[in-house]
C-alpha atoms as one frame of an Amber mdcrd trajectory, in Angstrom:
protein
 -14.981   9.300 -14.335 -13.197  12.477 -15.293  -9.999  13.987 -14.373 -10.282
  16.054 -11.361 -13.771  14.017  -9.998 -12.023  11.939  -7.734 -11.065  11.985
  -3.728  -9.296  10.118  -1.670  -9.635  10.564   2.272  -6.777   9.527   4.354
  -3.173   9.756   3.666  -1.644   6.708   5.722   0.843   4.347   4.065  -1.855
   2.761   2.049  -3.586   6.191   1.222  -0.579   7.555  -0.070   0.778   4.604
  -1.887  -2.682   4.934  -3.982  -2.450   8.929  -4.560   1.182   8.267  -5.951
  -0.069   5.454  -8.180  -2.256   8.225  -9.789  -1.148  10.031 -12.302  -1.350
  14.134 -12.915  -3.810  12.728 -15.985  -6.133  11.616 -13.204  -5.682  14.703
 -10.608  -7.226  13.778  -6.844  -8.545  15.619  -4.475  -6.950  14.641  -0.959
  -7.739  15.324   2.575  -6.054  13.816   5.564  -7.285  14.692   9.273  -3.145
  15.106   9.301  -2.163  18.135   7.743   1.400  16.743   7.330   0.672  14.266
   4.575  -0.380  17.629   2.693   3.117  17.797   1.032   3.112  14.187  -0.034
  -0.017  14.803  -1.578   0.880  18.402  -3.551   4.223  16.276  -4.547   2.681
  13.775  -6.265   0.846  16.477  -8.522  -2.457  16.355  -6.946  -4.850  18.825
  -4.948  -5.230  19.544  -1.027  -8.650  19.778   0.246  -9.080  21.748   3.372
 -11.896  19.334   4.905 -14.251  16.229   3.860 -16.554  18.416   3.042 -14.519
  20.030   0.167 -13.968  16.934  -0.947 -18.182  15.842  -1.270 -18.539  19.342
  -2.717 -16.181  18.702  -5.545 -15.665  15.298  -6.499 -17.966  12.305  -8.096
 -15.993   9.206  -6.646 -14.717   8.783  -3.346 -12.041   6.444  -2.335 -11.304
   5.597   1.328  -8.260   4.791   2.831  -8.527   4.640   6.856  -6.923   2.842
   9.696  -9.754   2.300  12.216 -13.372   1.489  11.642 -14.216   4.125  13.503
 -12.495   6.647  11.133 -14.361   5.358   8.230 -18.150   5.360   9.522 -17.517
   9.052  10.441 -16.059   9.962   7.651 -18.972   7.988   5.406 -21.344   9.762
   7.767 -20.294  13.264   7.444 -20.147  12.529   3.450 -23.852  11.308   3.438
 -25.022  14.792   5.413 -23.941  16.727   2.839 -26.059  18.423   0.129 -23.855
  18.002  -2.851 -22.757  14.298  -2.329 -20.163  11.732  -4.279 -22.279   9.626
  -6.797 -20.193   6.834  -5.231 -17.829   5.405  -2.396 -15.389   3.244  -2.885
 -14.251   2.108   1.331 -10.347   0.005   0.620  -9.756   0.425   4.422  -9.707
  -2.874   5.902 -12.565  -3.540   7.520 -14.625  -6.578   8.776 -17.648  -7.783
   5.846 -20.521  -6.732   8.731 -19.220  -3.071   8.836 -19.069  -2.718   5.222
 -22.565  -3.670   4.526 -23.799  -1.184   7.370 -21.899   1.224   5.065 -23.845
   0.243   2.240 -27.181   0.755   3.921 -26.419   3.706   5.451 -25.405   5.309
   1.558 -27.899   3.592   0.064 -30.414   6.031   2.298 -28.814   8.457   0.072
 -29.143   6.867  -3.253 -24.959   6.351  -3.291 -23.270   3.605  -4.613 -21.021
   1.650  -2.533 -18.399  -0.943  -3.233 -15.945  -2.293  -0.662 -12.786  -3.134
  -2.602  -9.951  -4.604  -0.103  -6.453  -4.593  -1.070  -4.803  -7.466  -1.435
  -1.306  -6.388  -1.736   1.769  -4.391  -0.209   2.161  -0.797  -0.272   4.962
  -1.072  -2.959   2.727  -2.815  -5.240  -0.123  -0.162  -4.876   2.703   2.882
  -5.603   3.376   0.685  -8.658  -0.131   0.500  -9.676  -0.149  -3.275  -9.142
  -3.103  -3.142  -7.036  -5.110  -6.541  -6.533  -8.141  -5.185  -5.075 -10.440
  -7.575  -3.782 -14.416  -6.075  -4.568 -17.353  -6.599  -3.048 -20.663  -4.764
  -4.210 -23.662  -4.791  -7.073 -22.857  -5.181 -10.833 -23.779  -1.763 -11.140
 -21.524  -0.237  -8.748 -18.736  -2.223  -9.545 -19.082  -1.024 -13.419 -19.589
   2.942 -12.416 -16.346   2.345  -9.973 -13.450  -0.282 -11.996 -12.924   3.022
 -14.282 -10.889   4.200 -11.627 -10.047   0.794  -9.629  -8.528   0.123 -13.484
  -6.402   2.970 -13.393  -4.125   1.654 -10.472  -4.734  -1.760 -10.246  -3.101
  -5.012 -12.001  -6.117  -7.654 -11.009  -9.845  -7.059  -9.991 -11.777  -9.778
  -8.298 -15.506  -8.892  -8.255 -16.330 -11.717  -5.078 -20.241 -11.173  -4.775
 -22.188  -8.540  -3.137 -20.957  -5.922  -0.280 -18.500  -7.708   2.228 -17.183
 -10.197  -0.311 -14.103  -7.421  -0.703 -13.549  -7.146   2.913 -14.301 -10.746
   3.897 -11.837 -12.499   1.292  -8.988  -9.813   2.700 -10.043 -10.711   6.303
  -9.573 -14.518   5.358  -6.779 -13.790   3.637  -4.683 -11.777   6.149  -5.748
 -14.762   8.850  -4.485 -17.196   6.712  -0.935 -15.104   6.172  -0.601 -14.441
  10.248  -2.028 -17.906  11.482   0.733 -19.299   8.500   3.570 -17.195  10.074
   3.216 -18.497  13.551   3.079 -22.061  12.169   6.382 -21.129  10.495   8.222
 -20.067  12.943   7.147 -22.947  15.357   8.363 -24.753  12.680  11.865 -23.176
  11.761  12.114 -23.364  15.647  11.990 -27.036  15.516  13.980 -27.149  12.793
  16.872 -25.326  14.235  17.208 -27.186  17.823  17.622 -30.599  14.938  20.346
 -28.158  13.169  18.218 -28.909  10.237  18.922 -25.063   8.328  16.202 -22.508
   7.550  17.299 -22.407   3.341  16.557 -26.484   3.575  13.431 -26.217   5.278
  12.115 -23.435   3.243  12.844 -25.294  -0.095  11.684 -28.204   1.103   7.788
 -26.218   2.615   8.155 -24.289  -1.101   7.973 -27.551  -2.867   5.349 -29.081
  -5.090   5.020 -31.250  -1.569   4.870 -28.481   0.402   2.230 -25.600   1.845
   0.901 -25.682  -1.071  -0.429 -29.026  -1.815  -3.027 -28.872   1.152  -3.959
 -25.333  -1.047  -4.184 -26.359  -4.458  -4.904 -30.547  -3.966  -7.044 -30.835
  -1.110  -8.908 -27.717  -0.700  -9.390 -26.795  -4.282  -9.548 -30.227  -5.543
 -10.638 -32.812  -3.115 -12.979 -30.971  -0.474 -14.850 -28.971  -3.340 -15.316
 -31.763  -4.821 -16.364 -33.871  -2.063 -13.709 -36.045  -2.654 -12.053 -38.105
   0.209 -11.497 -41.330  -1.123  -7.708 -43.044  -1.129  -4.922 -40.363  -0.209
  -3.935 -39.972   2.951  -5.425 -41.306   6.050  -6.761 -38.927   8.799  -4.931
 -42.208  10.643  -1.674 -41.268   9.318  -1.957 -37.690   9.524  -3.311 -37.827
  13.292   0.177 -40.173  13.949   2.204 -37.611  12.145   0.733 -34.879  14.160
   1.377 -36.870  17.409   4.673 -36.856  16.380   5.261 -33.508  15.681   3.927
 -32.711  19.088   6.641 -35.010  20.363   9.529 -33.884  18.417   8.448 -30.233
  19.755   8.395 -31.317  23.140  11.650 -33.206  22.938  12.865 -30.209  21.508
  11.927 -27.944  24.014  10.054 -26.234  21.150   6.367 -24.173  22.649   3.548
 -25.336  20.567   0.512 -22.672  19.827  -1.107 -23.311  15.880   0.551 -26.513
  15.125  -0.838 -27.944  18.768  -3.958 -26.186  18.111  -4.435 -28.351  14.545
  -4.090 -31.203  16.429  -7.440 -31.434  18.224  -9.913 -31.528  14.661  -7.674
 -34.782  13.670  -8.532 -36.038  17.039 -12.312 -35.576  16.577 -12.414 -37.232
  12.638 -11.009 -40.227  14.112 -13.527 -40.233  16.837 -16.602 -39.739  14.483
 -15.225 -43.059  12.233 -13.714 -41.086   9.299  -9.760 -42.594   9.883 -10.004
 -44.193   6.919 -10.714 -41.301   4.371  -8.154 -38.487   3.193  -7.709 -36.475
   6.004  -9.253 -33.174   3.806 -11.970 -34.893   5.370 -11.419 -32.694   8.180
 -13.550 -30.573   6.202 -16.935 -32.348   6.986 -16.488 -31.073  10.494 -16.770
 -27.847   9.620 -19.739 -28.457   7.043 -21.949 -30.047  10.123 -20.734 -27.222
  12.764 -21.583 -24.404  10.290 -24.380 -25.798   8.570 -23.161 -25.222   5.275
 -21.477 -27.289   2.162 -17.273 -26.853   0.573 -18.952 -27.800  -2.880 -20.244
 -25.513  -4.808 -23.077 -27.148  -7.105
């Protein structure tokens, strides 16, 4: 993709983190619904289009860089109604896996590639062109598009077809929020046992420590089917119990870490206190019809 053939449509944080990371030797085409991220935009050396339609009229590739669902379909829309069209769309707003495959039909009406390609990192990172962009989309697609994903970005992970992008970020960011609550439930606890926050983070940062259950259990033992020896779902359902108590004796509230408590519960119910308590996994296997391991 040339210099010159490519535009970007919204100017956010993210949208202008990514027309910064480009340089004058790849010169975009931006439009913002916000006239006052024009100046960021002309700063960075780049062009100022006066509406989307400017930008379909002019460009080959168009990225996408919006806060609301909403804002991208109608944006997406409006691109497809035009007579002079991008030869693809590239849609890094976050968005949930469902929407971005109604995206993809609705282009591929047009004969439009479409890739969704999450971002997986801070704003900093994508000024510094140390994008991870998470990609979902055909072979095809993703070829015509990493050209220009390469330009900015420091790791591409092609996940499988349209929604893969948008599905691993969605996973990710649940993980990173439903992590921070645990956190600070348990730097709470830590603090009313005047146990410091430096100890308990070098202790959780440890080769022991969040990420064991990571890179042991789920990447080793569940994908492998793996649950014998280790430890017990018996010994992690009494060290749960006891974390409930200490919380309680603590005066500590109790949302994700009393919430985790309940699957433990059920495995030693069904018979499986004996096994490694990644076990836990099988639970979700029979609920969701579905298998960990990939054969």
């Amino acid at each position: 993709m040339g210099s010159g053939r490519i535009g970007l449509i919204g100017l956010g944080n993210a949208g202008s983190a990514i027309a910064s990371a480009f340089s004058n030797e790849h010169v975009l085409m931006g439009y913002d619904i916000n006239i006052r991220r024009k100046e960021h935009l002309l700063v960075s050396g780049h062009k100022w289009a006066g509406s989307v339609a400017e930008v379909a009229n002019k460009v080959d590739v168009v990225m996408i860089s919006l806060p609301t669902l909403e804002a991208s379909k109608s944006v997406i829309v409006e691109l497809l109604n035009y007579e002079k069209r991008p030869k693809i769309i590239i849609e890094t707003s976050t968005i949930a896996p469902s929407a971005a495959r109604h995206f993809g039909e609705l282009c591929e009406t047009k004969n439009i590639e479409f890739i969704d390609a999450a971002i997986g990192s801070g704003v900093q990172a994508i000024a510094n062109r140390e994008i991870t962009f998470l990609v979902g989309g055909s072979k095809q697609a993703v070829a015509k598009a990493r050209p220009v994903l390469e330009v900015i970005s420091k790791k591409i992970y092609h996940l499988g077809p349209i929604g893969a992008g948008s599905g691993a970020k969605v996973i990710n960011n649940a993980v990173m929020h439903s992590l921070m609550v645990v956190l600070i439930e348990a730097g709470a606890m830590a603090r009313k046992l005047d146990i410091s926050i430096s100890s308990l983070t070098e202790i959780l940062g440890g080769d022991d420590g969040v990420s064991r259950p990571l890179n042991h259990r789920l990447n080793e033992r569940i994908l492998n089917d793996d649950y014998d020896g280790g430890m017990s779902v018996i010994n992690a359902h009494k060290d749960s119990v006891l974390a409930l108590e200490t919380a309680r004796d603590c005066d500590v509230p109790l949302f994700a870490i009393a919430a985790s408590h309940e699957p433990y519960e059920i495995a030693k119910e069904e018979g499986l206190g004996e096994q490694d308590y990644a076990v836990l996994a099988k639970l979700w296997e029979r609920w969701g019809a579905f298998k960990f391991r990939e054969d």
